[in-house]
C-alpha positions as CSV (number, residue, x, y, z in Angstrom):
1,X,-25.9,9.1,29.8
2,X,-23.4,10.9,27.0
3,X,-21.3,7.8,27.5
4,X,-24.2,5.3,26.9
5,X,-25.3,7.4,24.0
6,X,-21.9,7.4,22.2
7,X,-21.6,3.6,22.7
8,X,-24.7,3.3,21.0
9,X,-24.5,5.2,18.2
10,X,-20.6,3.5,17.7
11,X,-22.7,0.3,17.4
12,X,-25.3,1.2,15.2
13,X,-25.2,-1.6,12.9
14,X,-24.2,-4.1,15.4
15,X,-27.2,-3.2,17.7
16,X,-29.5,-3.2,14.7
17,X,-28.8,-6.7,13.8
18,X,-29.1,-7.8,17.0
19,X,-32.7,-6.6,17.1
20,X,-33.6,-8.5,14.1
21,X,-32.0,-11.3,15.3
22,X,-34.4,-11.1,18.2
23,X,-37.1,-10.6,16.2
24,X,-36.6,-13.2,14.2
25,X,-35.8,-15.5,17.1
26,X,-39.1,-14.2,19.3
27,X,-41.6,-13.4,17.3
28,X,-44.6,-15.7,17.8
29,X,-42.4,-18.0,19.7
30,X,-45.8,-19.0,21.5
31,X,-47.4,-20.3,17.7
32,X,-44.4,-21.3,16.0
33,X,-43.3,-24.2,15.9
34,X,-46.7,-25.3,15.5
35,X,-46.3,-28.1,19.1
36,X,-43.6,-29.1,21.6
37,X,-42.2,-32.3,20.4
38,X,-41.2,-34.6,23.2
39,X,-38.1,-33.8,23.8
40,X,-39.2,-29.8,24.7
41,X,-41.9,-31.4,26.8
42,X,-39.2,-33.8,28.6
43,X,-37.3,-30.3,29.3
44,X,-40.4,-28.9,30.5
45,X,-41.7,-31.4,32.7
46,X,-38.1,-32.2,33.9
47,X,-38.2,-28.5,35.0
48,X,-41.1,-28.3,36.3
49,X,-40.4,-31.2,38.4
50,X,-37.1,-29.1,39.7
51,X,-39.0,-26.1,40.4
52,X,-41.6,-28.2,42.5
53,X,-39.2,-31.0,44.5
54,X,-35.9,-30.1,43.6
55,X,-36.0,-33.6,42.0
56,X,-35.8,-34.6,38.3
57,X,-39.2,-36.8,37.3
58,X,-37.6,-39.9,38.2
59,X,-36.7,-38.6,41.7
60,X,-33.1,-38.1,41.4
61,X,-32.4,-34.7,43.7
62,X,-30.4,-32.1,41.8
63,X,-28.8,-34.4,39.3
64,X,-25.9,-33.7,36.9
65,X,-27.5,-35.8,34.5
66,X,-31.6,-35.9,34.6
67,X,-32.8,-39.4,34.0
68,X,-34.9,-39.0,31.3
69,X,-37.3,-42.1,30.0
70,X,-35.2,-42.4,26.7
71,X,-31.8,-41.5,28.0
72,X,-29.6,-39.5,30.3
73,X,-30.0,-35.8,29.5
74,X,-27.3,-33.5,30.2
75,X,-28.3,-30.5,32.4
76,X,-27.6,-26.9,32.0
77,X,-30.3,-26.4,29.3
78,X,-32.9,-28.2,31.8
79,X,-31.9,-25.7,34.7
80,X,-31.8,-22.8,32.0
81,X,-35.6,-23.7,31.7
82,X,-36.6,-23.6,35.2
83,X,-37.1,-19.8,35.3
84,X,-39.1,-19.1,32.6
85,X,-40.9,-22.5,33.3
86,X,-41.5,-20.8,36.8
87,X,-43.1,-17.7,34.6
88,X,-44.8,-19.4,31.9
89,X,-45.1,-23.1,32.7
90,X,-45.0,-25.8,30.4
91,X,-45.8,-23.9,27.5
92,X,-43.9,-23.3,24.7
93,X,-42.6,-19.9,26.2
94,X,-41.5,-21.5,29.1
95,X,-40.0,-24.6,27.1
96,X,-38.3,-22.6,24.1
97,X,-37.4,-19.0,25.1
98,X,-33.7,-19.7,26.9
99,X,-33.0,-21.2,23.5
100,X,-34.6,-18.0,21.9
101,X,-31.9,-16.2,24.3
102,X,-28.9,-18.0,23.9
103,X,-29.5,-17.6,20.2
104,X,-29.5,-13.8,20.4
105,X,-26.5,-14.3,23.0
106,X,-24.3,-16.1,20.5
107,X,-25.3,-14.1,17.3
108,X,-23.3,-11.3,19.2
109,X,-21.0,-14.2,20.7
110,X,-19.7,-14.4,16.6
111,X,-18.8,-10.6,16.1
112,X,-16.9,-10.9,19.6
113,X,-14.9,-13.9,18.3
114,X,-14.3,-12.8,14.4
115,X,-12.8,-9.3,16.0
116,X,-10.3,-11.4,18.1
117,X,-9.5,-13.5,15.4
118,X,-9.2,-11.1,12.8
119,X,-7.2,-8.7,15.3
120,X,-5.2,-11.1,16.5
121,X,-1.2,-9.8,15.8
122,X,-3.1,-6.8,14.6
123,X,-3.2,-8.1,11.0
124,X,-6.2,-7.0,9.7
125,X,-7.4,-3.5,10.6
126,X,-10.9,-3.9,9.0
127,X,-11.8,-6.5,11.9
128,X,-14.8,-4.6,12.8
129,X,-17.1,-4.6,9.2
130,X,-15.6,-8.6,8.8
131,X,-17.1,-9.1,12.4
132,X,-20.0,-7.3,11.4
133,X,-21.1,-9.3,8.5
134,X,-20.6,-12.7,9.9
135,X,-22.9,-11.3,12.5
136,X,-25.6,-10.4,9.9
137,X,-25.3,-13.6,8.1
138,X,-25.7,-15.7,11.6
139,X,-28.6,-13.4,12.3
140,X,-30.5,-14.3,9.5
141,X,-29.0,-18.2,8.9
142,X,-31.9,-20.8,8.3
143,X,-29.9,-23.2,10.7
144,X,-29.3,-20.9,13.7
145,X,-33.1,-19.4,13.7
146,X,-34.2,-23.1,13.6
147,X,-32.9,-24.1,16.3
148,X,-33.3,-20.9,18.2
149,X,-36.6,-21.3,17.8
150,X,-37.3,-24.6,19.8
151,X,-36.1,-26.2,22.7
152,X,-32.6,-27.5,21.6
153,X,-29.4,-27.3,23.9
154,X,-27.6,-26.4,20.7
155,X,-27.9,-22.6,20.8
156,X,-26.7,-22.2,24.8
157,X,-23.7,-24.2,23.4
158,X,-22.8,-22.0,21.0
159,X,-23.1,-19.0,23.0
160,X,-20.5,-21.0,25.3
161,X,-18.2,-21.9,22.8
162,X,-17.9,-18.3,21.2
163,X,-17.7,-16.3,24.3
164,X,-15.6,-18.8,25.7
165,X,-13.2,-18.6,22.4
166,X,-13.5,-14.7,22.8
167,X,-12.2,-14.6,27.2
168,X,-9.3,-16.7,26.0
169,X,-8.3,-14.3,23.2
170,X,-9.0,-11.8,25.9
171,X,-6.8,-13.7,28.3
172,X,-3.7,-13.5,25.5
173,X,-3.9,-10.1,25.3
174,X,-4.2,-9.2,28.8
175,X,-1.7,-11.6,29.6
176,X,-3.7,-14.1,31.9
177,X,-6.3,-11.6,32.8
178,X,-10.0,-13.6,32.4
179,X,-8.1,-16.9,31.5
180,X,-10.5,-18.7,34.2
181,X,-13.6,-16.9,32.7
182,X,-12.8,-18.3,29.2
183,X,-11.6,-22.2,30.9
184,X,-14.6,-21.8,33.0
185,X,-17.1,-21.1,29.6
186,X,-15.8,-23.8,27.6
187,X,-15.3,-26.9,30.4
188,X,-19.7,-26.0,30.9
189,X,-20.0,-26.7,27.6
190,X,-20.1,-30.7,28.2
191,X,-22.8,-29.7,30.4
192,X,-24.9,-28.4,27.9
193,X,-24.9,-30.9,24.9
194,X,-23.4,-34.6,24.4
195,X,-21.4,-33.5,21.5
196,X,-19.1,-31.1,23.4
197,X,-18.0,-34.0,25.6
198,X,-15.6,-35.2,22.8
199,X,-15.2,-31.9,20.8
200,X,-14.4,-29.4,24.4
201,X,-11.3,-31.7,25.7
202,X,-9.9,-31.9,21.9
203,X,-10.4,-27.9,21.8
204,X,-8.5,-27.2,25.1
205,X,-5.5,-29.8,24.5
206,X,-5.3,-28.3,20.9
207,X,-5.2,-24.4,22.0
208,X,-2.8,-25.2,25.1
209,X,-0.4,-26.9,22.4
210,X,-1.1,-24.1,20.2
211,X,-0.7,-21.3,22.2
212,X,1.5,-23.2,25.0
213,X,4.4,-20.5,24.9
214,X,1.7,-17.8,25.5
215,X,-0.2,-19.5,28.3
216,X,2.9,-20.4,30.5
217,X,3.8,-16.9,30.4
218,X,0.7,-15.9,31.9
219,X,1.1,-15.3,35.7
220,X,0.5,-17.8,38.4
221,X,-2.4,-17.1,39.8
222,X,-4.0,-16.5,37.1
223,X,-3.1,-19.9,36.0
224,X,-4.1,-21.8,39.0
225,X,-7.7,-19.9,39.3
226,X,-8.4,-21.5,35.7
227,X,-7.0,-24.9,36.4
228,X,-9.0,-24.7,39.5
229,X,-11.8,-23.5,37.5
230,X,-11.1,-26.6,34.7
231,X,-11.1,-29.0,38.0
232,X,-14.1,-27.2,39.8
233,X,-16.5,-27.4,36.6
234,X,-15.0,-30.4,34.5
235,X,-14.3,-33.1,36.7
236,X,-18.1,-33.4,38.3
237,X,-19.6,-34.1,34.7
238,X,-16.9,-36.5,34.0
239,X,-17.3,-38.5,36.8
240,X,-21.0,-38.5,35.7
241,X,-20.9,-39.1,32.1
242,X,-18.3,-42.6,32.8
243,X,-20.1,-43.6,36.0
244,X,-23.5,-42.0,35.8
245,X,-25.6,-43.0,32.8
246,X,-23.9,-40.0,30.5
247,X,-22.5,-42.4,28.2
248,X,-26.1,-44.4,27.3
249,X,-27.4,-42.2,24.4
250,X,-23.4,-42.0,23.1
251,X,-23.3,-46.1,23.5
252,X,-27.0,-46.2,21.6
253,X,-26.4,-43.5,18.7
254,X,-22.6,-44.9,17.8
255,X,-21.4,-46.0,15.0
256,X,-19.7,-48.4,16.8
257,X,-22.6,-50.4,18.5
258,X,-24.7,-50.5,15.3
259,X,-26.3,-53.8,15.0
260,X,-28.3,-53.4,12.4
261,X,-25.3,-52.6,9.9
262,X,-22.0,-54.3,11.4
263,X,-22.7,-57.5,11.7
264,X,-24.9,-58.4,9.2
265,X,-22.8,-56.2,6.4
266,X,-19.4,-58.3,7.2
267,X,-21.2,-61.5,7.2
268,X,-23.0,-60.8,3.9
269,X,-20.2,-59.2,2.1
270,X,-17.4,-62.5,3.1
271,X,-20.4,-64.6,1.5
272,X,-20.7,-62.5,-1.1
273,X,-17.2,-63.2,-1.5
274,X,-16.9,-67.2,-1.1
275,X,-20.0,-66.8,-3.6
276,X,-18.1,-65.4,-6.0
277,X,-14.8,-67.8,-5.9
278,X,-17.4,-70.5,-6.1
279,X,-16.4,-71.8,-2.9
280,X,-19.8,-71.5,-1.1
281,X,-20.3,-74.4,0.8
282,X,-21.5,-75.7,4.1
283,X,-19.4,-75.5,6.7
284,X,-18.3,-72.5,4.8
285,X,-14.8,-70.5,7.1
286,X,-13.7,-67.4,6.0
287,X,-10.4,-66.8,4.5
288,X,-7.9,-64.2,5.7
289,X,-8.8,-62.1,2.4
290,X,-12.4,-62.5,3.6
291,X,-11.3,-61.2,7.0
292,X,-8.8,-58.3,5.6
293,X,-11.4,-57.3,3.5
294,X,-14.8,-57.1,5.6
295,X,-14.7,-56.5,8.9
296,X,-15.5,-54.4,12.1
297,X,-12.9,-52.2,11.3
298,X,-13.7,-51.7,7.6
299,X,-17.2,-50.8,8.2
300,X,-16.8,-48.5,10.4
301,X,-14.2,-46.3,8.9
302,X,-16.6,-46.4,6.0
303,X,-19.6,-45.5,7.9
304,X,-17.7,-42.7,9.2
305,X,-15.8,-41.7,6.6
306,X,-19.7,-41.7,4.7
307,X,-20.4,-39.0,7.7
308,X,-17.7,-36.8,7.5
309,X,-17.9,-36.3,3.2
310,X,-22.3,-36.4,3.8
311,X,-21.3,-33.3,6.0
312,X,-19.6,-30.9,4.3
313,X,-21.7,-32.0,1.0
314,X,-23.7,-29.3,-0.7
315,X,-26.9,-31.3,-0.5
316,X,-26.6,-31.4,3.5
317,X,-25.4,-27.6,3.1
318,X,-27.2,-25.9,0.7
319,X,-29.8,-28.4,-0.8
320,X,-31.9,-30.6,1.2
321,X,-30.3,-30.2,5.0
322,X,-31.6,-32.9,7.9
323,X,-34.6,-34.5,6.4
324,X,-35.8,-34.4,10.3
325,X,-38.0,-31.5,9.8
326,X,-37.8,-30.5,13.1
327,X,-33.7,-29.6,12.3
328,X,-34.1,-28.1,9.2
329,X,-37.2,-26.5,6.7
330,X,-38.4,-29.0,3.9
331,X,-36.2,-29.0,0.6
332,X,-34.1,-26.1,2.0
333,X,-30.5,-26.3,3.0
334,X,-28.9,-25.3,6.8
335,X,-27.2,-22.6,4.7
336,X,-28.8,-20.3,1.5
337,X,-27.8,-21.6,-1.8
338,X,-26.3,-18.5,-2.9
339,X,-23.9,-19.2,0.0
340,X,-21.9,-21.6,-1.7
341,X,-20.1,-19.0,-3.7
342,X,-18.4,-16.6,-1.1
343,X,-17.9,-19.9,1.0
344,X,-15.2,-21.1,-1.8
345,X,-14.3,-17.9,-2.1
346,X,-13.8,-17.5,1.8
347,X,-11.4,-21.1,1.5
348,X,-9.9,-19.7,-1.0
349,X,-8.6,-15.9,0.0
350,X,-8.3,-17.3,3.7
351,X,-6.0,-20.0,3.5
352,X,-4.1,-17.6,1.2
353,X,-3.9,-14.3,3.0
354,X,-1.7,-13.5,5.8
355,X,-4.0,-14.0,9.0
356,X,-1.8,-15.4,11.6
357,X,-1.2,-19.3,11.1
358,X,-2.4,-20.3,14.5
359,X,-5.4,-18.8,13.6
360,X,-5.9,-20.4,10.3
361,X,-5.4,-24.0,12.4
362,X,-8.0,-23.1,15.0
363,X,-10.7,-22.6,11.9
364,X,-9.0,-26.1,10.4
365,X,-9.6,-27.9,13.7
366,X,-13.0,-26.3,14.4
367,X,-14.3,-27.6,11.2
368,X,-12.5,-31.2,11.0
369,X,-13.2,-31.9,15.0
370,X,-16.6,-30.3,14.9
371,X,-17.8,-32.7,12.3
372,X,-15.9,-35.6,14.3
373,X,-18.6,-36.2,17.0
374,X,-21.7,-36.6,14.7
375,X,-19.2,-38.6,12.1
376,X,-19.1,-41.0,14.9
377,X,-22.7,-41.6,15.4
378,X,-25.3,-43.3,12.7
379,X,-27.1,-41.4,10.5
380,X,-24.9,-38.2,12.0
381,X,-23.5,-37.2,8.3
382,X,-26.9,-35.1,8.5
383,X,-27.3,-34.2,11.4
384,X,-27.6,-30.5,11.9
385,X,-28.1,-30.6,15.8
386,X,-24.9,-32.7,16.2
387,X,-23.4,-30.7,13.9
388,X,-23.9,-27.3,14.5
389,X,-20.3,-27.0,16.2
390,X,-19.0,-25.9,12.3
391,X,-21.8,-23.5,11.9
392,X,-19.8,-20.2,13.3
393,X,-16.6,-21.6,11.3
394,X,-18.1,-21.9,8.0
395,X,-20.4,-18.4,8.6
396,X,-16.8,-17.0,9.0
397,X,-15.6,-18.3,6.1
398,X,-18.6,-17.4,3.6
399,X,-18.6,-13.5,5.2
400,X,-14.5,-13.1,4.7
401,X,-15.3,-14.5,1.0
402,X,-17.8,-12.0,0.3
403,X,-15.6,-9.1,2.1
404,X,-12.4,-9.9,0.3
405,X,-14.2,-10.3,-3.1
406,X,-15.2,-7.5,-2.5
407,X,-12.3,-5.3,-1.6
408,X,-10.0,-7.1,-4.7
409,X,-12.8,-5.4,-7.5
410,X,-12.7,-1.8,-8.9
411,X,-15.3,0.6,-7.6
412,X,-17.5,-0.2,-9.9
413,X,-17.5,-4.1,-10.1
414,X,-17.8,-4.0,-6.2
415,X,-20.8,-2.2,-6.6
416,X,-22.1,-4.6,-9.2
417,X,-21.2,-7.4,-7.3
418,X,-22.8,-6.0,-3.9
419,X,-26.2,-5.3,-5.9
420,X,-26.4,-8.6,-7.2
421,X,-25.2,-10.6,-4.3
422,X,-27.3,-8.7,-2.1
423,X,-30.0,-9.1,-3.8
424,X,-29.9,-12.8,-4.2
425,X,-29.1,-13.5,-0.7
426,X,-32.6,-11.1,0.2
427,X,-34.4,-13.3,-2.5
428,X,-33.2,-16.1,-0.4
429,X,-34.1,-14.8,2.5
430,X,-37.6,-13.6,1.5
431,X,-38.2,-17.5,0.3
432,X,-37.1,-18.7,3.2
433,X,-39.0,-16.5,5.4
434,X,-42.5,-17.8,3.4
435,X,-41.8,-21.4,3.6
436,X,-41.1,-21.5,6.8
437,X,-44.1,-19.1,8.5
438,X,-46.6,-20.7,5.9
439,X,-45.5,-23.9,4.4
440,X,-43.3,-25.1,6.9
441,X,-46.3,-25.5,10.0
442,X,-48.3,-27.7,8.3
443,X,-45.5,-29.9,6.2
444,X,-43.7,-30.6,9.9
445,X,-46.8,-31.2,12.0
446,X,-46.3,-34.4,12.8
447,X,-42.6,-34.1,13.7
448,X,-43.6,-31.6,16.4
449,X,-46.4,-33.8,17.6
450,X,-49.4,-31.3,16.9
451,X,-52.4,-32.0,18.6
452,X,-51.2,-34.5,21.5
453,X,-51.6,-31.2,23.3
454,X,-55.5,-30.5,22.8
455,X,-55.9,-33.9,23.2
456,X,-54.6,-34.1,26.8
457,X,-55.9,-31.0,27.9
458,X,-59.6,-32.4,26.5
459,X,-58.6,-35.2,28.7
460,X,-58.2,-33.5,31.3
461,X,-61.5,-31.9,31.1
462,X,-63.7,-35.0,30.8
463,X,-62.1,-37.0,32.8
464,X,-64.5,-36.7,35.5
465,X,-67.1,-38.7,33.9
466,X,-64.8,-41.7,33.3
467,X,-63.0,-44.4,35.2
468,X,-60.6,-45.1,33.3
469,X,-58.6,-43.3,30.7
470,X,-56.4,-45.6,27.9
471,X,-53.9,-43.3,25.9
472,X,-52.3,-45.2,23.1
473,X,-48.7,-46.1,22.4
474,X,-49.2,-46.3,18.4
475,X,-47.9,-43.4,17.8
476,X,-45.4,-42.3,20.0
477,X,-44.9,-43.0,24.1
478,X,-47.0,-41.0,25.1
479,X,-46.4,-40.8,29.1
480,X,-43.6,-37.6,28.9
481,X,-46.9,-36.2,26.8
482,X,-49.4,-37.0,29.3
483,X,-47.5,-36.1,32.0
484,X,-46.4,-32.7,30.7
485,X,-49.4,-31.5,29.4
486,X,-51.5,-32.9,32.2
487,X,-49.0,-31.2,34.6
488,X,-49.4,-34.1,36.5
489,X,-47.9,-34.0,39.9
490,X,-44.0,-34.4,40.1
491,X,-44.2,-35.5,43.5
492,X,-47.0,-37.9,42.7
493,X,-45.6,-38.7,39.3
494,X,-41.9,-39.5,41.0
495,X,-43.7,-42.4,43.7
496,X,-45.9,-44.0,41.3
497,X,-44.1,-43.7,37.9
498,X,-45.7,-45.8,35.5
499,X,-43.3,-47.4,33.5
500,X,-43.2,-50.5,35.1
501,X,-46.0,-50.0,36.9
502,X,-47.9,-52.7,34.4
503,X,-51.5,-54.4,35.3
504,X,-53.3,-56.6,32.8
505,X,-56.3,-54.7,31.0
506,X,-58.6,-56.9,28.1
507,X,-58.1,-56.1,25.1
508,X,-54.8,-54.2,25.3
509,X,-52.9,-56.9,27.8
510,X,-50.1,-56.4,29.9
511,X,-49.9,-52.2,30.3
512,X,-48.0,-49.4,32.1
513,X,-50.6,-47.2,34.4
514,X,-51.0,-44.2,37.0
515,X,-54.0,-43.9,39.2
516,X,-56.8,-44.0,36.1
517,X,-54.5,-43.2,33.1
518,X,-53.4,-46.5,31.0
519,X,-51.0,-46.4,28.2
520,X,-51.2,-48.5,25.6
521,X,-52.7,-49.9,22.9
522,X,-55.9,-52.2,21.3
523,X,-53.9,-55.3,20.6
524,X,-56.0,-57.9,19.9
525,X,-55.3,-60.8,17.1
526,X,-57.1,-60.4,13.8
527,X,-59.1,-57.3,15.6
528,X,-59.5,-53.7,15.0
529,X,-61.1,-51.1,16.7
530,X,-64.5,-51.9,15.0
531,X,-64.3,-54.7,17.9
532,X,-63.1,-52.2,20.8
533,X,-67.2,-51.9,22.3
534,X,-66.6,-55.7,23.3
535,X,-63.4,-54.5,25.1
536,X,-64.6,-51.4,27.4
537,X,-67.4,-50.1,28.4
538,X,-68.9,-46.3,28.4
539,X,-67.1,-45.9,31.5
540,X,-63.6,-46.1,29.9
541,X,-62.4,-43.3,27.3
542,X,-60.0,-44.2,24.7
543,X,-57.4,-41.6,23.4
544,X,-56.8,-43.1,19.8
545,X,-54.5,-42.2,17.0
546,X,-56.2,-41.5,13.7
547,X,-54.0,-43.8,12.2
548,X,-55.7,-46.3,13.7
549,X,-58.8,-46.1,12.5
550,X,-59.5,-46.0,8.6
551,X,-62.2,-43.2,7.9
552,X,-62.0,-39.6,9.0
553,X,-64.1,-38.8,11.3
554,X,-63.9,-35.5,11.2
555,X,-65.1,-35.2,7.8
556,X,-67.1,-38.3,8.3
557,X,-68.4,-38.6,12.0
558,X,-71.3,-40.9,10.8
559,X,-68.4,-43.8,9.8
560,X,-68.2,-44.1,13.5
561,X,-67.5,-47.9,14.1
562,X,-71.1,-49.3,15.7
563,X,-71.1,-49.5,19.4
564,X,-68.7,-46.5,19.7
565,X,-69.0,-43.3,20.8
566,X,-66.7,-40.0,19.0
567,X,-66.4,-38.1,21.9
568,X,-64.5,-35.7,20.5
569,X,-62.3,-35.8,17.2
570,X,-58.9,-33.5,17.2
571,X,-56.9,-32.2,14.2
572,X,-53.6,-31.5,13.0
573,X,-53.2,-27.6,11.9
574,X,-53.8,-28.7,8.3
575,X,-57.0,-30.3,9.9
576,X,-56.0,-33.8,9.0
577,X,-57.4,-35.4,12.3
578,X,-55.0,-36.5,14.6
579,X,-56.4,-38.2,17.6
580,X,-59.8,-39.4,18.8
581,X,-61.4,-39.8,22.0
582,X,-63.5,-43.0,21.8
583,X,-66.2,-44.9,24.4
584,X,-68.9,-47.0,24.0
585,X,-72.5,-45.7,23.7
């Protein structure tokens, strides 16, 4: 008991921030985010299917990579969920709270690494507060308690990466000791989040050629065990990400496969071009400056070239962040503005103090490489799930800029500087804190798919009295949606999955169905759903988006179009209506 006592009150400050990283991470999980989006629900019901036939939803038994209905998922997260998807069912508890844990996990995961780092040839002996504050300003970041509060892989990843950084420091200084605990950390990461399949092989070939002379020192065995544990772990999700579907979101997102941009770009910039030389003509062949000039090649160095500067830029950084609102908080950076300052600083006092050089590479490679898989992907220069990789990197380097600021001023510029900085960073903080508990519920509704929830669950209630039951497409595809707030039977789901599954229904035509449930939606030429009565009847309900009808019924129930029936009108939180459940009187 003495011993447990001393090694808390040793940690004070560490355990402290820890608890308000928790706190900040699981308080009102349950409310906030205001909905599971469908992806959360995808990771739910693909857990829920698990827990119930040891299948994923499309049948597949065990799989390395669940076959989700917009792409092949990688896993670990999805298993991570089956527990407390056992406890709490799809719910956003069940759904959200590993994320909520491997948050917390790699918020200490940071002060682990930025001791070995800093301790590393014993050249800074203040290791401990530097470790500290990087952990304080993870605890609080914007970017980590975004994602730590949903159902992302991103934050399990990170608490690989660090503690998998931290076993191979470890392993250098025991000589081998835990080598296959830190090989075995890192090769799971490709099992936890697409990105890692690019950035994990570039991190182990870079710290083996790094550190090569240290490694093959290491004893034998302790060598083979993390080979063997390389092999054991790496090779299966290899073999499944070239031969299994892994590589079908990679082939869809890349800036490579773009055919929106590549082709049409190179075309129209050569005629642009010949246009321009007057020799625009039919039968028109381009000319080897045409084809120097604009091509494949050309456009996609820019594109990615565009991603790499868009993400170290201080409106991804510190101004607007991922204009997806469920990455980032509405006209708020992934870091706090006042930020920027000790982040120079950090570059600055860094790359010019005497920290080990192998060190100072491993921060330059961690930042270049952990853009390098969203740079590679469209749209990825803003990215903040594909790029969190550079998160702990850059929280290192803002913390050792406000540390060594602060150790180069006299006693009482340090204290003028701590006021002030500290001060503006709570300000920051407090802001933060207020958009995103009020503001920030009701400006993202819609991104995290509010009221698709009620909506199913009143389905589910009524359904009774109905023979058939039309959910519309016009919003989003809405089966992951039915099917996970429904909990409608994996088993049953798995033998008669409706994609595919397509019969003819008037009004809507050719549609995807399971037993009563239809999704799609009133598609009729030169027709609304004022002319839906001629289409069912009051024995058919129809789950509409408000968007598809013009008034708002739940202001205005009487503007009701004639012949129909509002069974029962749902809102978003801000109580714009969302959906509508529609027969025929």
């Amino acid at each position: 008991m003495g011993k447990i006592f001393s090694l808390v009150t040793s940690h004070k400050s560490l355990i402290t921030i820890l608890l308000i990283a928790s706190f900040l991470r699981l308080w009102k999980l349950n409310e906030v985010p205001v909905s599971l989006f469908g992806d959360e629900l995808d990771v739910g019901y693909h857990a829920y299917s698990i827990l119930k036939t040891g299948k994923d939803y499309y049948g597949n038994p065990w799989p390395i990579h669940f076959h989700s209905i917009a792409e092949w998922r990688t896993p670990l997260y999805l298993y991570s969920a089956v527990p407390t998807v056992a406890i709490f069912g799809i719910s956003p508890l069940g759904v959200r709270l590993p994320a909520a844990i491997f948050g917390i996990l790699s918020v200490f995961g940071i002060y682990l690494v930025v001791k070995e780092l800093l301790g590393y040839n014993n050249v800074l002996t203040t290791r401990h507060p530097h470790a500290i504050l990087s952990t304080l300003l993870i605890a609080i970041s914007p970017w980590h308690i975004q994602y730590s509060r949903a159902g992302f892989e991103v934050t399990e990843l990170l608490a690989f990466l660090l503690l998998g950084l931290y076993f191979f420091f470890r392993a250098l200084r025991n000589k081998g000791n835990l080598l296959w605990v830190s090989i075995a950390l890192l090769t799971f990461t490709p099992w936890i989040y697409s990105t890692a399949k690019l950035f994990t092989p570039l991190l182990l070939i870079f710290i083996f050629q790094v550190w090569r002379k240290d490694i093959v020192k290491m004893p034998r065995t302790d060598l083979v065990k993390g080979v063997l544990a390389g092999l054991i772990i790496g090779l299966p999700i290899a073999f499944s990400t070239f031969f299994g579907g892994g590589t079908q979101r990679a082939q869809y997102t890349s800036v490579f496969t773009d055919p929106s941009t590549i082709e049409p770009e190179v075309g129209t910039a050569r005629l642009r071009d010949a246009a321009m030389r007057g020799d625009l003509a039919l039968g028109y062949v381009a000319t080897f400056s045409d084809r120097f000039f604009h091509n494949k090649v050309t456009f996609w160095m820019n594109a990615i070239t565009k991603n790499y500067l868009e993400s170290i830029s201080t409106d991804f950084l510190f101004e607007n962040g991922d204009p997806n609102l469920r990455h980032s908080i509405k006209g708020m950076g992934q870091f706090y503005k006042i930020e920027v300052i000790p982040l120079i600083l950090g570059l600055i006092l860094y790359f010019a103090s005497k920290i080990d050089r192998k060190i100072k590479f491993l921060l330059i490679f961690w930042i270049t490489f952990g853009v390098l898989p969203a740079a590679l992907t469209r749209d990825g220069g803003n990215h903040a799930t594909r790029l969190i990789l550079i998160l702990p990197p850059l929280i290192f380097l803002i913390s050792y800029g406000i540390f060594e600021t602060t150790t180069r001023l006299s006693k009482n510029l340090k204290i003028i500087f701590l006021i002030v900085y500290c001060l503006l960073l709570a300000v920051n903080f407090v802001f933060y804190q207020h958009t995103y508990w009020i503001h920030n519920p009701w400006d993202s509704e819609r991104w995290w798919h509010a009221g698709l929830k009620e909506s199913i669950q009143s389905i589910k209630d009524i359904e009774n009295g109905y023979d058939q039951v039309i959910i519309s497409m016009k919003g989003e595809p809405s089966w992951i949606f039915f099917a996970a707030w429904y909990q409608y039977p994996p088993d049953k789901w798995q033998t008669n999955f409706p994609i595919g599954n397509d019969v003819n229904v008037s009004g809507f035509g050719k549609i995807s169905h399971i037993d009563k449930f239809y999704f799609g939606t009133f598609n009729v030429e030169g027709k609304s759903l004022y002319d839906l009565p001629k289409y069912i009847d009051s024995k058919t309900l129809y789950m509409a988006v408000a968007k598809e009808m013009g008034p708002n019924l739940i202001l205005e129930p009487e503007r009701t179009p004639p012949g129909l029936k509002l069974v029962k009108a749902i809102p978003y939180p801000s109580g714009e209506p969302a959906y509508y459940l529609l027969t025929t009187n």
